[in-house]
N, C-alpha and C positions, 0 to 999 in steps of 0.2 A: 220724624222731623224732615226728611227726604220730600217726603209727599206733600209736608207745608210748603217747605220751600220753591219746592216745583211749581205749586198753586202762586204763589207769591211772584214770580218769576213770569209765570203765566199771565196773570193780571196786569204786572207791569206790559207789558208787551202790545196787550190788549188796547190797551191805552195809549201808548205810550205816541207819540208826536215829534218825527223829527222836523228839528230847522233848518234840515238841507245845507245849502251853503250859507247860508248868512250866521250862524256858529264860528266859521271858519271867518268869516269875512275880516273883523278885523284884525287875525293872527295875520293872516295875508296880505292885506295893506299893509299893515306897521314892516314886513320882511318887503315888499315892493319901495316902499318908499326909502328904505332906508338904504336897500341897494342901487335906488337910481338917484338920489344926493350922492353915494360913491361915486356912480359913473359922471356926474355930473361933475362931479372936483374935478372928477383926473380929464375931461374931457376939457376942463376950462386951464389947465395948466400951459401953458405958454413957455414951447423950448425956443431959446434965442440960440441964433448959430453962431459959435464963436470965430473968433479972428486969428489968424494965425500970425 
């Protein structure tokens, strides 16, 4: 069974086709965007000075 698997494993590999970054890409965006709408709120926050 060892030695199927090994073949099996083998084949895969053979073949096998990475997608580099663009797998990753849209995990990456959706974590990019969603942390510069945070910074975007807090940059648009507007402190008024109070009066004493």
């Amino acid at each position: 069974m060892s030695k199927e698997f090994d073949k099996r494993v083998d084949d895969f590999f053979r073949t096998y086709q990475d997608r580099g970054m663009k797998k990753w890409q849209g995990f990456m965006l959706s974590d990019f965007t969603s942390k510069a709408d945070k910074i975007d709120k807090e940059r648009a926050k507007v402190y008024e000075k109070r009066s004493r």
